[in-house]
PDB file of N, CA, C and O in Angstrom:
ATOM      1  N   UNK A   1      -5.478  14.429  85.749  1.00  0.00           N
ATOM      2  CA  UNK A   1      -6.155  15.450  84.988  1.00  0.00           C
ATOM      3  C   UNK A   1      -7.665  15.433  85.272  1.00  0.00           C
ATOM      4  O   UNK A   1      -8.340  16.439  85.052  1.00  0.00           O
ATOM      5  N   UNK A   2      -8.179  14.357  85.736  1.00  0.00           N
ATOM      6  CA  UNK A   2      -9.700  14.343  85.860  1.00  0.00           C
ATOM      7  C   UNK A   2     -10.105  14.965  87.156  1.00  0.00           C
ATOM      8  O   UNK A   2     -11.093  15.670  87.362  1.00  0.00           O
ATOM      9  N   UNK A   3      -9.051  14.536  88.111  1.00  0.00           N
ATOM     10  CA  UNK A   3      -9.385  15.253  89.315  1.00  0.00           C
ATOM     11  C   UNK A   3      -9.388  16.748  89.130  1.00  0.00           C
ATOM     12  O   UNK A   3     -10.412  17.329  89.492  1.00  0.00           O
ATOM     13  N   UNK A   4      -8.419  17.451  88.630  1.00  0.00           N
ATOM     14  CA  UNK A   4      -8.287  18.491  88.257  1.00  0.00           C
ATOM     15  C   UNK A   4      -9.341  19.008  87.754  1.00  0.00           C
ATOM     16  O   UNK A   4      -9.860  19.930  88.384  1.00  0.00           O
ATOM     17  N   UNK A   5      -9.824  18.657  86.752  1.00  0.00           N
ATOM     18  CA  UNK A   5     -11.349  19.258  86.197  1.00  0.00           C
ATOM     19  C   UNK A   5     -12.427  18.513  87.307  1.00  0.00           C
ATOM     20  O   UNK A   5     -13.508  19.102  87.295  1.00  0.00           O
ATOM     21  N   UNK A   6     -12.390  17.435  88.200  1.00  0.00           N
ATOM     22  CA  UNK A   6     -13.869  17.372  88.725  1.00  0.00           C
ATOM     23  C   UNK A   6     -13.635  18.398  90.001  1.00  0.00           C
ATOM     24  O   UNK A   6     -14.610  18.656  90.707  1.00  0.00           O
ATOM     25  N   UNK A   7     -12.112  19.093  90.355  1.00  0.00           N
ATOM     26  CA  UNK A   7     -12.269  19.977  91.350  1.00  0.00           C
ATOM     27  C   UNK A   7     -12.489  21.376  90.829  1.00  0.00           C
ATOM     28  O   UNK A   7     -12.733  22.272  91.636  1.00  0.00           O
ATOM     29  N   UNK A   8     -12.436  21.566  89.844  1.00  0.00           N
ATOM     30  CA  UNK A   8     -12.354  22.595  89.181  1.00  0.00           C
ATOM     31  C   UNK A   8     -14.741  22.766  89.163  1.00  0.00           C
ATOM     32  O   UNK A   8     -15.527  23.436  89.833  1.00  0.00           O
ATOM     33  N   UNK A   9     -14.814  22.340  88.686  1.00  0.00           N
ATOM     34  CA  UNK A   9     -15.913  21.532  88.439  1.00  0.00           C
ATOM     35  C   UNK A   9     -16.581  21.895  89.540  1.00  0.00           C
ATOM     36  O   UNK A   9     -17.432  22.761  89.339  1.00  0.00           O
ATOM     37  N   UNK A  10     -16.422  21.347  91.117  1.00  0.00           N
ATOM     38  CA  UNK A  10     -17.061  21.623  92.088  1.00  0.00           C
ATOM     39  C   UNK A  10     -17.312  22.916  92.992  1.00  0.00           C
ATOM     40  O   UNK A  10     -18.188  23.284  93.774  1.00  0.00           O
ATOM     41  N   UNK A  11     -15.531  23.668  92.262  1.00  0.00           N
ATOM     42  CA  UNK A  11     -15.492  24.904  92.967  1.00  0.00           C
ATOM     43  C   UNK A  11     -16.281  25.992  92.159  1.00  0.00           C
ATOM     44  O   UNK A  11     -16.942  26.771  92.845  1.00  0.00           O
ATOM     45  N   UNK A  12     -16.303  26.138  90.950  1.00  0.00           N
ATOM     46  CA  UNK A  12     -17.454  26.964  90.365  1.00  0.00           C
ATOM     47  C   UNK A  12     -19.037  26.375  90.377  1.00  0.00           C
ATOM     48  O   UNK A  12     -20.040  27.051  90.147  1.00  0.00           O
ATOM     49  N   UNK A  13     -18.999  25.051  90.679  1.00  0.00           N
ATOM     50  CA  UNK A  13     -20.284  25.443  91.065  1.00  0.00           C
ATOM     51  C   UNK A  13     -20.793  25.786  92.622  1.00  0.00           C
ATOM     52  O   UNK A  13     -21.855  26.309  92.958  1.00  0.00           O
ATOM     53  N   UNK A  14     -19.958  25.434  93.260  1.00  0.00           N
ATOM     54  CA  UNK A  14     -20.052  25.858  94.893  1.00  0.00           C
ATOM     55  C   UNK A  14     -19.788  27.894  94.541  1.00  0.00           C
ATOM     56  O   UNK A  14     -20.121  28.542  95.533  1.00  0.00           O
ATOM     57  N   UNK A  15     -19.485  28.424  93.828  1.00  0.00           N
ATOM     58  CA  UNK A  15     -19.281  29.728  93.502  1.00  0.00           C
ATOM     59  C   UNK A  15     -20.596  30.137  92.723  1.00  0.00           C
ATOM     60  O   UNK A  15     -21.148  31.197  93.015  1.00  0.00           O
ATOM     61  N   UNK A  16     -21.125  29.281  91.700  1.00  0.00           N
ATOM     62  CA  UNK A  16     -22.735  30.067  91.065  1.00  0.00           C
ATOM     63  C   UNK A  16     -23.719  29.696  92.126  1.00  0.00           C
ATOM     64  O   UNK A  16     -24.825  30.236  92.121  1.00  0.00           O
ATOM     65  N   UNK A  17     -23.275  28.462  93.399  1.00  0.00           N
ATOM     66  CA  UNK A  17     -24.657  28.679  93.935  1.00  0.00           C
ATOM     67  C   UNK A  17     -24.216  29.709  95.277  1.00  0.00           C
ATOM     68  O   UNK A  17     -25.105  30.431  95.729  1.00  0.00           O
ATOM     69  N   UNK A  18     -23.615  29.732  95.547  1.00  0.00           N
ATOM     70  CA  UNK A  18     -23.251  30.349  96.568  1.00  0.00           C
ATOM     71  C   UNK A  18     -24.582  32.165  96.933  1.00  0.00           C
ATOM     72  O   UNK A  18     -25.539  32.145  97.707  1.00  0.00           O
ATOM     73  N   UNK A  19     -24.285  32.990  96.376  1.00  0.00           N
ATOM     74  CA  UNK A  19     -25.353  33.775  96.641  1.00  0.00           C
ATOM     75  C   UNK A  19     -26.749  33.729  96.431  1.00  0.00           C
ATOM     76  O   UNK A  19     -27.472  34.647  96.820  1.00  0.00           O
ATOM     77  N   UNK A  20     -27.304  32.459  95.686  1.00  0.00           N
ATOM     78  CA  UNK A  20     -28.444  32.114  95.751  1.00  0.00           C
ATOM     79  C   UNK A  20     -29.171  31.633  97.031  1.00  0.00           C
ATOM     80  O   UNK A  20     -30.313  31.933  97.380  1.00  0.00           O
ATOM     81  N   UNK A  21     -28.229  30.776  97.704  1.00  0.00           N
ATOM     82  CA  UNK A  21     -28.170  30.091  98.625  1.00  0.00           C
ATOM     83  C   UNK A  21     -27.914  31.562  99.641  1.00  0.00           C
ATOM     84  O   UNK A  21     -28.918  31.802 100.312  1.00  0.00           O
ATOM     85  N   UNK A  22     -27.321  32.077  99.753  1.00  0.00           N
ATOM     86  CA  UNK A  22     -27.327  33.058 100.904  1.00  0.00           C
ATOM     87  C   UNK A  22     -28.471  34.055 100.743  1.00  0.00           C
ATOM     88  O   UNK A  22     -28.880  34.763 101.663  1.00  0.00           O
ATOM     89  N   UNK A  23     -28.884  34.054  99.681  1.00  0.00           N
ATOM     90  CA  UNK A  23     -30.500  35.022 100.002  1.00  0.00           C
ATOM     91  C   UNK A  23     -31.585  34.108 100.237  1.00  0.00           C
ATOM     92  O   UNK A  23     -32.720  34.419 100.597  1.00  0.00           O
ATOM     93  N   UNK A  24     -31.127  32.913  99.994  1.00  0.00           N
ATOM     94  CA  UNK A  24     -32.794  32.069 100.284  1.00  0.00           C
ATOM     95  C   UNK A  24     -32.284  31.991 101.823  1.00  0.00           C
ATOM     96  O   UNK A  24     -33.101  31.792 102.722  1.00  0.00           O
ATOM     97  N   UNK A  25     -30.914  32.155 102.088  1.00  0.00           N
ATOM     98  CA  UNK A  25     -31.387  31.397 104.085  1.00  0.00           C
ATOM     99  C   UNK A  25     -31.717  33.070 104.775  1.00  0.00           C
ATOM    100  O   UNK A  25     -32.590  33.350 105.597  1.00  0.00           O
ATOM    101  N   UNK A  26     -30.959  33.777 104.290  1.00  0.00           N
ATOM    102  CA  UNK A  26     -31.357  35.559 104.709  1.00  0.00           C
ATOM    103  C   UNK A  26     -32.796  35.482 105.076  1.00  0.00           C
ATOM    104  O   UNK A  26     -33.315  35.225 106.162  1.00  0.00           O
ATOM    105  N   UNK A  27     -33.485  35.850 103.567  1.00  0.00           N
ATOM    106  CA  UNK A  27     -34.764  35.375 103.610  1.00  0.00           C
ATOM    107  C   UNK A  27     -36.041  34.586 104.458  1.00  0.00           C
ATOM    108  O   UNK A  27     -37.193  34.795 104.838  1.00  0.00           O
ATOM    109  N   UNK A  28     -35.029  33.579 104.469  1.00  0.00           N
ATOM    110  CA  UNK A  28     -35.748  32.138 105.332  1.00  0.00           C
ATOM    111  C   UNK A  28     -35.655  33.040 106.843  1.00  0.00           C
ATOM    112  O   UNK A  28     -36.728  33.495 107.238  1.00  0.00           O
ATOM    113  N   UNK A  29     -34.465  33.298 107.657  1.00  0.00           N
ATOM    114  CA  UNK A  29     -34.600  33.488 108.484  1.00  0.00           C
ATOM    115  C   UNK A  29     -35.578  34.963 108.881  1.00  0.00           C
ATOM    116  O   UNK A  29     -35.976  35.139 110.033  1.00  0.00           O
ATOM    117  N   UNK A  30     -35.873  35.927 107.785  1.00  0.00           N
ATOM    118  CA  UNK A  30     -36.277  37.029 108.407  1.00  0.00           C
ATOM    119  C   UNK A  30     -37.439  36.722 108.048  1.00  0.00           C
ATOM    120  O   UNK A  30     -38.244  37.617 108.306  1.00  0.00           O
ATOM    121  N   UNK A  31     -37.997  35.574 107.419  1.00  0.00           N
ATOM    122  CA  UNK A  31     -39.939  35.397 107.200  1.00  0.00           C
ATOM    123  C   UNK A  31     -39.877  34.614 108.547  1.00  0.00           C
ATOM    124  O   UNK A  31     -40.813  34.804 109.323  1.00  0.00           O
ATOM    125  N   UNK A  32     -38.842  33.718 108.931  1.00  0.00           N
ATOM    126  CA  UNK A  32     -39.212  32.756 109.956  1.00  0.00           C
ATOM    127  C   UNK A  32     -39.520  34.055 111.616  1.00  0.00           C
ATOM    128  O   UNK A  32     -40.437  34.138 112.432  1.00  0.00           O
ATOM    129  N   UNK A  33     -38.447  34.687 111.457  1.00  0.00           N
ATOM    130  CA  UNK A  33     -38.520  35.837 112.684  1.00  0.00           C
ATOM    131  C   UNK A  33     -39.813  36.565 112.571  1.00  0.00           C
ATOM    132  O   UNK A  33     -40.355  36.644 113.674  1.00  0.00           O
ATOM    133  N   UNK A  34     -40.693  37.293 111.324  1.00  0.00           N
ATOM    134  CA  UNK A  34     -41.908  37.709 111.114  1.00  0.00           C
ATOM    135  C   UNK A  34     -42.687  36.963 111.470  1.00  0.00           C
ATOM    136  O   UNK A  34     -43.594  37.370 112.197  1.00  0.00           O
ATOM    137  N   UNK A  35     -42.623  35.689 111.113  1.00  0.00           N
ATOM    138  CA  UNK A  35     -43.954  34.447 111.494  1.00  0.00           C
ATOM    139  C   UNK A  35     -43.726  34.211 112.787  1.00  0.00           C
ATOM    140  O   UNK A  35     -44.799  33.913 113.312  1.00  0.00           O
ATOM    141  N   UNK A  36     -42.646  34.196 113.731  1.00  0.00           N
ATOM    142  CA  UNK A  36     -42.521  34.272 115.572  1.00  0.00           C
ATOM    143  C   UNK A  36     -42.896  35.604 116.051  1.00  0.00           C
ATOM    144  O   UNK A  36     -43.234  35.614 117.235  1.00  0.00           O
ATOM    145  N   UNK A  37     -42.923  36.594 115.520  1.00  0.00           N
ATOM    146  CA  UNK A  37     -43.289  37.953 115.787  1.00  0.00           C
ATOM    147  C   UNK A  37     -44.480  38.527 115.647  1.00  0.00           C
ATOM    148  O   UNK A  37     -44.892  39.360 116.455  1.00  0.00           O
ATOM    149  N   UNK A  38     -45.429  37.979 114.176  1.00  0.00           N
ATOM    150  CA  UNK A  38     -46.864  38.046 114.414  1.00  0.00           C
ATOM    151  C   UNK A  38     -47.373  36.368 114.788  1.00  0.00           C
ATOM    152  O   UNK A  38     -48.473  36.159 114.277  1.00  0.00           O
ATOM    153  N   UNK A  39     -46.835  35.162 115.545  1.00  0.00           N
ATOM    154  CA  UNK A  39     -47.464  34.717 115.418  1.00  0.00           C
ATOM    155  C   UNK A  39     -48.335  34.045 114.637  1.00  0.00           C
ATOM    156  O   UNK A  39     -49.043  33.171 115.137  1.00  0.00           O
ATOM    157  N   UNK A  40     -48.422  34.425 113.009  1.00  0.00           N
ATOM    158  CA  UNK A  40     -48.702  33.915 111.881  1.00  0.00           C
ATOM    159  C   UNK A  40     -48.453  32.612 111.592  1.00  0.00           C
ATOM    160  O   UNK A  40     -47.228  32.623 111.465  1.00  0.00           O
ATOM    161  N   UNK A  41     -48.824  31.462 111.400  1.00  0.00           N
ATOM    162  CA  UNK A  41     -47.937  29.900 110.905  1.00  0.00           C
ATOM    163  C   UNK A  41     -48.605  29.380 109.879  1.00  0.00           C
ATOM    164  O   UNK A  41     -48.825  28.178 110.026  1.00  0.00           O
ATOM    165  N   UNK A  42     -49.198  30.067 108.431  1.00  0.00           N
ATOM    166  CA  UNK A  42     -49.838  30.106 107.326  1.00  0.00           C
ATOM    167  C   UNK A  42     -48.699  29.698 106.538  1.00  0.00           C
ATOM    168  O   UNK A  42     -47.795  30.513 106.721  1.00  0.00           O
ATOM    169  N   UNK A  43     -48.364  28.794 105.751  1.00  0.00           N
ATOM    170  CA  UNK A  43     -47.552  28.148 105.269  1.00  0.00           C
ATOM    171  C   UNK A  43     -47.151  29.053 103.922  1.00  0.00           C
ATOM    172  O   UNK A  43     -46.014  29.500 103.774  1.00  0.00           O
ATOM    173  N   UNK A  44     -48.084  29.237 103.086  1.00  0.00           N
ATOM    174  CA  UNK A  44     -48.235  30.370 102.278  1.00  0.00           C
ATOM    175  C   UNK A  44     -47.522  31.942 102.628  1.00  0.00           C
ATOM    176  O   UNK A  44     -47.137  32.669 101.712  1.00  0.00           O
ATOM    177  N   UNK A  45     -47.412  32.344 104.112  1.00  0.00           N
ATOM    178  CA  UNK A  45     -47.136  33.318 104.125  1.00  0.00           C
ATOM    179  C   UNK A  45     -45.326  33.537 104.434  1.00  0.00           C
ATOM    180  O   UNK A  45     -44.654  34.566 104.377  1.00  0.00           O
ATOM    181  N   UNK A  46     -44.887  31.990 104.799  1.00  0.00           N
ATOM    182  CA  UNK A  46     -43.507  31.846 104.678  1.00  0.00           C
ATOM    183  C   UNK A  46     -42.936  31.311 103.324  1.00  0.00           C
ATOM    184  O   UNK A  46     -41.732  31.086 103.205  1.00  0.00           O
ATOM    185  N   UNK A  47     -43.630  31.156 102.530  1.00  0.00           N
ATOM    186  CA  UNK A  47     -43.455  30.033 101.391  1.00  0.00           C
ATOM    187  C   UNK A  47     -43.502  31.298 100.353  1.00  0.00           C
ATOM    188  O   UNK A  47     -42.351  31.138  99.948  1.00  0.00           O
ATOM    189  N   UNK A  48     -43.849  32.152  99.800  1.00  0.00           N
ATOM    190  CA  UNK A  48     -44.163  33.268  99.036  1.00  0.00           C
ATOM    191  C   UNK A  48     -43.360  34.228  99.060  1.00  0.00           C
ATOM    192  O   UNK A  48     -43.184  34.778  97.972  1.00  0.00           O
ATOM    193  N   UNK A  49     -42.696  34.702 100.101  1.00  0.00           N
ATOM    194  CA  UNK A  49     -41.559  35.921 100.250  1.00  0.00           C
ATOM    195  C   UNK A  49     -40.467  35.189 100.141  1.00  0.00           C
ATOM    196  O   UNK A  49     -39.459  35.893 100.193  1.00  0.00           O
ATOM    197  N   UNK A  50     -40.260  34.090 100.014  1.00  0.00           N
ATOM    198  CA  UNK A  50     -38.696  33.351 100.078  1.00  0.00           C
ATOM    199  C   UNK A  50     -38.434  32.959  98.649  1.00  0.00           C
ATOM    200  O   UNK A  50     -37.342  33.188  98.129  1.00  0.00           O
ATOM    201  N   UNK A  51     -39.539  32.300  97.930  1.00  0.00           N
ATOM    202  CA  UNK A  51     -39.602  32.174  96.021  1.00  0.00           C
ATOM    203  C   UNK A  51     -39.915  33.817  95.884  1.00  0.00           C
ATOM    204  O   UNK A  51     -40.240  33.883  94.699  1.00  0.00           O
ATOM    205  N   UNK A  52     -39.986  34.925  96.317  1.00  0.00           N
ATOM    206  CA  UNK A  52     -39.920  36.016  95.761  1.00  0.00           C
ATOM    207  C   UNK A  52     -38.688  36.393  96.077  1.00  0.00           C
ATOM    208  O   UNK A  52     -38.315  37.158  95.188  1.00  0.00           O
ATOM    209  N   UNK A  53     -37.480  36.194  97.248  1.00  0.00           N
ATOM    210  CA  UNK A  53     -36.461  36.752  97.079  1.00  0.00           C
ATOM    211  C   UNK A  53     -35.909  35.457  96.357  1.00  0.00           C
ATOM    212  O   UNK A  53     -34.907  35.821  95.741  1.00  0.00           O
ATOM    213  N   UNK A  54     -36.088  34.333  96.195  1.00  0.00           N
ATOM    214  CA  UNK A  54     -34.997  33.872  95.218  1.00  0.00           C
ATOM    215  C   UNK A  54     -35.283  34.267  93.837  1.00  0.00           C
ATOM    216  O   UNK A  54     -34.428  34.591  93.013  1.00  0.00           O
ATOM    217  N   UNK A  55     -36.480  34.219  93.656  1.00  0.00           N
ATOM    218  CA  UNK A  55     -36.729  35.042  92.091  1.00  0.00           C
ATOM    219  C   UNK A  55     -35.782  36.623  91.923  1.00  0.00           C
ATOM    220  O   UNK A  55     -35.095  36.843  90.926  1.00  0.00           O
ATOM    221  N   UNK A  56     -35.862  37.227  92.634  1.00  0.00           N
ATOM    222  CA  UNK A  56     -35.034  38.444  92.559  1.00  0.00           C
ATOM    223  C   UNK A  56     -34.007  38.725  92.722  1.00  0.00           C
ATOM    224  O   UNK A  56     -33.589  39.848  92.439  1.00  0.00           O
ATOM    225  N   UNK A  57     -32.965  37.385  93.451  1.00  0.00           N
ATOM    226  CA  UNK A  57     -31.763  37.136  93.668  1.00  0.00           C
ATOM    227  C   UNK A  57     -31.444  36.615  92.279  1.00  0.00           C
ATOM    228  O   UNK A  57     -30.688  37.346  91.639  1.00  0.00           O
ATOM    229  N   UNK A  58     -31.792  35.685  91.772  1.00  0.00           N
ATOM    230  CA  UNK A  58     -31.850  35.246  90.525  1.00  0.00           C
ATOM    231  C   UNK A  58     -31.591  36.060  89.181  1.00  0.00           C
ATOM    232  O   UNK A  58     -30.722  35.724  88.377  1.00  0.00           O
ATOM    233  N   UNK A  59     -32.437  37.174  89.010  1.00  0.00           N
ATOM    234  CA  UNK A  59     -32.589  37.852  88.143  1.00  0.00           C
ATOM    235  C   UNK A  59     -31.295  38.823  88.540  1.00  0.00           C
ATOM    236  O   UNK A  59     -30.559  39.219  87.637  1.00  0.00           O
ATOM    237  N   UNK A  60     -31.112  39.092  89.560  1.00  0.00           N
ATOM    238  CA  UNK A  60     -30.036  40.265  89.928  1.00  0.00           C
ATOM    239  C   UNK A  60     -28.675  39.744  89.601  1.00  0.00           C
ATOM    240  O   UNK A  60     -27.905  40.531  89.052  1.00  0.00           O
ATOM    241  N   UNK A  61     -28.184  38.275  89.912  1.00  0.00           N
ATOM    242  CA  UNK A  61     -27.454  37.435  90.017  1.00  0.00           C
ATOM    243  C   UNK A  61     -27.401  36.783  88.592  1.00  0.00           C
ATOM    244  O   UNK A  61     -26.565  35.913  88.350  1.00  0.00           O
ATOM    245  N   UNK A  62     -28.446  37.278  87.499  1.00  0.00           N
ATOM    246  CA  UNK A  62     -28.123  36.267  86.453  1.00  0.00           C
ATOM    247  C   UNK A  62     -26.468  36.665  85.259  1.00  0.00           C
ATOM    248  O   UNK A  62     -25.685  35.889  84.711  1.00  0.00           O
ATOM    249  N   UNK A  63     -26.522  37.912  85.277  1.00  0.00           N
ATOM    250  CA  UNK A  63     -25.178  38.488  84.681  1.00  0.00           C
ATOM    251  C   UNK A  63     -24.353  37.318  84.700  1.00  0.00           C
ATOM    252  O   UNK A  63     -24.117  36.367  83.955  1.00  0.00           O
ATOM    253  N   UNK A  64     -23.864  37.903  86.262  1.00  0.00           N
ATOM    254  CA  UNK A  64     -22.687  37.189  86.905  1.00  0.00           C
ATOM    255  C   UNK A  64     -22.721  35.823  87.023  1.00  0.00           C
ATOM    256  O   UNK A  64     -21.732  35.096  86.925  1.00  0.00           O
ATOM    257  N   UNK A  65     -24.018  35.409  87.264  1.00  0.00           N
ATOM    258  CA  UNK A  65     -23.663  33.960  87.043  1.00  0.00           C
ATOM    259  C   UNK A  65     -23.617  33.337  85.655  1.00  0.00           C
ATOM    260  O   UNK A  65     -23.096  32.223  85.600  1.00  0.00           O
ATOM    261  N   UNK A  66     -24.100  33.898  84.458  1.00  0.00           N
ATOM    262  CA  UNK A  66     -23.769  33.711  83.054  1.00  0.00           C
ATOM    263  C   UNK A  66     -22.260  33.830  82.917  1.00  0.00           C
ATOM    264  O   UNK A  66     -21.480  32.912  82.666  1.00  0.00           O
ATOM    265  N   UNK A  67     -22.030  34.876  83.083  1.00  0.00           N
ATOM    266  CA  UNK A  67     -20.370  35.284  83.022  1.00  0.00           C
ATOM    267  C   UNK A  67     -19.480  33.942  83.513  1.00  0.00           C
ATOM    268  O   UNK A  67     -18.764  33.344  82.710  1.00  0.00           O
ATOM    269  N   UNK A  68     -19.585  33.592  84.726  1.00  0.00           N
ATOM    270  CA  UNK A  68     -18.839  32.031  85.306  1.00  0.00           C
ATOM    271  C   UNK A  68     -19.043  30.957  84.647  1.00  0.00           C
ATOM    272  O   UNK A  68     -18.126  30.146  84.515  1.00  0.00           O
ATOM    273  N   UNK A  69     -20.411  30.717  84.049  1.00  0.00           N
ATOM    274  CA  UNK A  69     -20.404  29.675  83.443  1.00  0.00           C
ATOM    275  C   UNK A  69     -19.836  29.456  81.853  1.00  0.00           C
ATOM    276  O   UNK A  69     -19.308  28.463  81.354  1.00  0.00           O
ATOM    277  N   UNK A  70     -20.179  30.880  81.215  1.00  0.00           N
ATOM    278  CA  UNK A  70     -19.193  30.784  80.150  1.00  0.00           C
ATOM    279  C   UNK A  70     -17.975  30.941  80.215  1.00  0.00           C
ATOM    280  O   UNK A  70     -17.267  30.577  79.276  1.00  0.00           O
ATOM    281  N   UNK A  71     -17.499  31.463  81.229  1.00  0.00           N
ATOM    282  CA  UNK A  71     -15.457  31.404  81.428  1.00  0.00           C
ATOM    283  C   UNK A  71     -15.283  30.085  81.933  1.00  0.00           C
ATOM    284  O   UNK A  71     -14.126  29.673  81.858  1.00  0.00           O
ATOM    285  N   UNK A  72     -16.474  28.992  82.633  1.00  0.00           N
ATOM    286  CA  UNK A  72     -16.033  27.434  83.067  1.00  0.00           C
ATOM    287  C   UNK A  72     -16.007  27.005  81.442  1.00  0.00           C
ATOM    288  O   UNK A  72     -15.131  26.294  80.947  1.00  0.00           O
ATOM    289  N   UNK A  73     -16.858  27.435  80.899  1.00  0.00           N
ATOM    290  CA  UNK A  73     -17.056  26.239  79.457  1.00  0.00           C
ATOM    291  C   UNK A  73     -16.063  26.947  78.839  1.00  0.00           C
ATOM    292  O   UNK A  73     -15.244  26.243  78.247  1.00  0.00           O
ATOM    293  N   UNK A  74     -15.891  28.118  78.799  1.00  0.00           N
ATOM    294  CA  UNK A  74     -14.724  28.247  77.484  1.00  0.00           C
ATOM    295  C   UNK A  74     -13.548  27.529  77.860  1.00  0.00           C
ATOM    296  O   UNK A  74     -13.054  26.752  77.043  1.00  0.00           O
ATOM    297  N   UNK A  75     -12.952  27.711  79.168  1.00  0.00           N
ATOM    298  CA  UNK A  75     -12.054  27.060  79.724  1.00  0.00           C
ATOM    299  C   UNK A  75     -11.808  25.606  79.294  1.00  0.00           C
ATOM    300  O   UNK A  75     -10.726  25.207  78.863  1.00  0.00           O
ATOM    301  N   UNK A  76     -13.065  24.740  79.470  1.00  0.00           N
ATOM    302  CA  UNK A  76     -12.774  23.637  79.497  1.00  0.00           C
ATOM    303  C   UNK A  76     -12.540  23.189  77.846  1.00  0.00           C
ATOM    304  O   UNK A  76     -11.588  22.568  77.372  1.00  0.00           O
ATOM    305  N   UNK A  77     -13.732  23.720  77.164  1.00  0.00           N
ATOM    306  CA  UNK A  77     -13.918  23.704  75.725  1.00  0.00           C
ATOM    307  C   UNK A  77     -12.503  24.018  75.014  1.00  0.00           C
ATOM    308  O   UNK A  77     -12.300  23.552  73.893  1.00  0.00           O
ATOM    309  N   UNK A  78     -11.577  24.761  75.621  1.00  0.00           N
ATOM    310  CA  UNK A  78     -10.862  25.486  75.158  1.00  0.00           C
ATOM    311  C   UNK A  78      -9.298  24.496  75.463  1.00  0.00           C
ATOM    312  O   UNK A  78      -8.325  24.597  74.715  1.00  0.00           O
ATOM    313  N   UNK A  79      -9.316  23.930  76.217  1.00  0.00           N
ATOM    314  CA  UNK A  79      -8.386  22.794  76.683  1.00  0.00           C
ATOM    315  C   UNK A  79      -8.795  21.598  76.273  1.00  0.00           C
ATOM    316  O   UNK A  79      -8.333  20.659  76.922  1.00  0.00           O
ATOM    317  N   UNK A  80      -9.649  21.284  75.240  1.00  0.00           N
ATOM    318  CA  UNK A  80     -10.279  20.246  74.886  1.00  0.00           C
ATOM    319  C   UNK A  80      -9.207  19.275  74.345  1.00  0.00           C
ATOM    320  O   UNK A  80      -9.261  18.083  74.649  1.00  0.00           O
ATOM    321  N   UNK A  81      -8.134  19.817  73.467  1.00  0.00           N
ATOM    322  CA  UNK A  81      -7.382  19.048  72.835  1.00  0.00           C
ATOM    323  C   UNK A  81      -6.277  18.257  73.882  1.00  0.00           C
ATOM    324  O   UNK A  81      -5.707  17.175  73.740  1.00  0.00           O
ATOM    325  N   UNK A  82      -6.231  19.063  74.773  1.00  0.00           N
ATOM    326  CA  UNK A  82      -4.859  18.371  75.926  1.00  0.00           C
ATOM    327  C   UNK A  82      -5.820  17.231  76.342  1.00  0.00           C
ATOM    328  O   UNK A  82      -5.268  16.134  76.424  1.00  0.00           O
ATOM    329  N   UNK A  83      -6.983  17.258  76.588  1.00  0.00           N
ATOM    330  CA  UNK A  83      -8.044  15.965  77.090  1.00  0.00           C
ATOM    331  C   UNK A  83      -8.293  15.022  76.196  1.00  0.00           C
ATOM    332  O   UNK A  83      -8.737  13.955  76.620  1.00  0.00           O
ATOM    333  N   UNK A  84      -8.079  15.185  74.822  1.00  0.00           N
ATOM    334  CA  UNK A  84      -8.283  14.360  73.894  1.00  0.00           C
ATOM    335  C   UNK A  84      -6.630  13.472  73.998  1.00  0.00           C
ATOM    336  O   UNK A  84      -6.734  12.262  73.797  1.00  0.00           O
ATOM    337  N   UNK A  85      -5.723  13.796  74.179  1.00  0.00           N
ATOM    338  CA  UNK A  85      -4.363  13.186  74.362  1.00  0.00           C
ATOM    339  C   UNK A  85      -4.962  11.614  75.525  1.00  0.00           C
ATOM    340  O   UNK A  85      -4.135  10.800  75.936  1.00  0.00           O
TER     341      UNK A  85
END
């Protein structure tokens, strides 16, 4: 039963990070292609558009990722008594 919930466990969270993680490397790669394209290597100027798309991935993404985490906790919360056995 424990395995069961620590796989359970790993696959929703490999699922809430999952599109966070795919707009920060999106991101990453199209500031990294801008900074080879002008030549630019200002640390600031790769570092600033990438916390601005995860900030906006974030906010776009917060619904849905609320939604998963309360169907993981009700779930588990909700099977509480078979775990207390």
């Amino acid at each position: 039963m424990v395995v069961e919930i620590l796989r359970q466990m790993l696959i929703t969270v490999f699922w809430l990070s999952l599109p966070l993680l795919a707009v920060g490397f999106i991101a990453g790669i199209v500031v990294s292609l801008l900074q080879i394209v002008t030549s630019m290597q200002d640390p600031a100027f790769g570092t600033v558009p990438r916390l601005g798309a995860f900030l906006a991935a974030t906010l776009l993404f917060l619904p849905w990722l609320l939604s998963k985490m309360m169907a993981y906790t009700t779930s588990i919360l909700g099977d509480l008594g078979r775990y207390a056995r």
